[in-house]
C-alpha positions in Angstrom: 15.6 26.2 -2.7 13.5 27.9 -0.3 11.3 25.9 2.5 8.4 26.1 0.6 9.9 24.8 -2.9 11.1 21.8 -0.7 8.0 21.2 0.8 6.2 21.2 -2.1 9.2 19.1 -3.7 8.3 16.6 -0.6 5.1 16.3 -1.3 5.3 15.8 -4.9 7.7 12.8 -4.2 5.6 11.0 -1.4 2.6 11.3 -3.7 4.5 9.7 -6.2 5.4 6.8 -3.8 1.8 6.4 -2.7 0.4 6.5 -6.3 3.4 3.5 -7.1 2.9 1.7 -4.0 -1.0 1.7 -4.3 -1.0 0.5 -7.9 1.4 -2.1 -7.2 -1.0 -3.5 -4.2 -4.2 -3.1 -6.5 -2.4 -5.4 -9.1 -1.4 -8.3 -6.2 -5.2 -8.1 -5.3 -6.4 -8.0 -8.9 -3.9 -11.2 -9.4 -5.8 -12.9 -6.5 -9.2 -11.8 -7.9 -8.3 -13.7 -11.2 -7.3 -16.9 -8.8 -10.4 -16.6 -7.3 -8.9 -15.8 -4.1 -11.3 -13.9 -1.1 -7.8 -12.6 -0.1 -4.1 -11.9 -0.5 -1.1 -11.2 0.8 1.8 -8.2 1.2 5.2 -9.6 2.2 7.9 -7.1 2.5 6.4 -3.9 1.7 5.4 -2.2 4.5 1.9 -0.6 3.3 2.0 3.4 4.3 -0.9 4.9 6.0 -2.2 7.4 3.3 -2.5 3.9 1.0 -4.1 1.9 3.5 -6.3 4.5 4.2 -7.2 4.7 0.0 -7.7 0.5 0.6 -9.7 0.6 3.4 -11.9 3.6 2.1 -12.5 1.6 -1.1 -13.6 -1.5 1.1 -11.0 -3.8 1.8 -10.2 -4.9 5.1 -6.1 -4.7 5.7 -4.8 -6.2 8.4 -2.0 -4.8 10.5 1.4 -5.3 9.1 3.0 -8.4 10.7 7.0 -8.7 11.1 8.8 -11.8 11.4 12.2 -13.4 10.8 13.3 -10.3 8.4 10.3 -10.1 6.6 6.3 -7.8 6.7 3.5 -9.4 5.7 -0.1 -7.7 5.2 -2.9 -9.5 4.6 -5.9 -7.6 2.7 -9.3 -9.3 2.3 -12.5 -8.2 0.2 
């Protein structure tokens, strides 16, 4: 494999993660939506920056990602 299959290897896997990680998050806040919930909130999956980025850009407000006792916790409002 030369450096530039792997990079694009690389690239094709985090996008992959994003694209998974961001639909995951957009089903916990359309969950909360159907609750009638203003809010919601992440625990133990650490949100990367590309998707908060998406989330933020789209209009949500995403807190910073809190650590306690073991466990992250996010909290996203809209």
């Amino acid at each position: 494999m030369t450096a530039a299959e792997a990079r694009l290897k690389a690239i094709e896997v985090n996008t992959k993660d994003n694209d998974s990680q961001y639909s995951t998050i957009k089903d916990m806040i359309s969950s909360a939506v159907g609750k009638g919930e203003l809010d919601c909130w992440i625990y133990n999956l650490p949100i990367k920056t590309e998707v908060r980025e998406k989330l933020i850009a789209e209009g949500y407000m995403v807190g910073p990602t809190l650590s306690e006792r073991n466990e992250t916790m996010t909290q996203i409002k809209w």
